[in-house]
C-alpha positions in Angstrom: 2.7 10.5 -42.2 5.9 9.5 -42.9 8.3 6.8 -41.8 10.4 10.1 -40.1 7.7 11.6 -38.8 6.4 8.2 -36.9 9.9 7.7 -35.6 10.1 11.0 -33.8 6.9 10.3 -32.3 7.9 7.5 -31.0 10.7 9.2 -29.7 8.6 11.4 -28.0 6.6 8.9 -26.6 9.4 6.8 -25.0 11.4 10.3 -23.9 8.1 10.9 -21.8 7.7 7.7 -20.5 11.1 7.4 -19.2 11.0 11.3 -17.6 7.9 9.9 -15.8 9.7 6.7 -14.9 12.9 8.7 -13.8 10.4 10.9 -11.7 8.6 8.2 -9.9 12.0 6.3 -9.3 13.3 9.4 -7.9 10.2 9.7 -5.6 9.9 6.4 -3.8 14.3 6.0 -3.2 14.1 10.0 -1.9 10.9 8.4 0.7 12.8 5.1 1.1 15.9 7.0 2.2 14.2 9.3 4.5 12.4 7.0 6.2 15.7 4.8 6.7 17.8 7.6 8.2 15.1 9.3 10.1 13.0 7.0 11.6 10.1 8.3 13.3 10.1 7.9 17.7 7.9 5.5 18.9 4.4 7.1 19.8 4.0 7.5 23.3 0.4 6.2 24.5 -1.2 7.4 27.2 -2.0 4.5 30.2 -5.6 3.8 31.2 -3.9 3.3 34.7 -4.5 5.7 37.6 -2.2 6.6 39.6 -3.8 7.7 42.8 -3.4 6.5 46.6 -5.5 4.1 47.9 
């Protein structure tokens, strides 16, 4: 193997691991962001009150 050929291998090694980075970057700010501008209602929960006339 030559000196070249080790290069562009490493080349192709770092290219991949920075599309992966990119990917997973992209990922979490896209959930980040949603989950900032659209926050989700509070859940409504049903009482364990009755409401009946005594």
């Amino acid at each position: 193997m030559t000196p070249d050929d080790w290069d562009f291998g490493q080349g192709l090694k770092l290219a991949g691991v920075a599309v992966v980075c990119a990917i997973l970057t992209a990922t979490l700010v896209i959930a980040i962001g949603e989950a900032a501008l659209n926050p989700r209602p509070p859940s409504v929960q049903a009482s364990s009150s009755t409401s009946g006339s005594q």
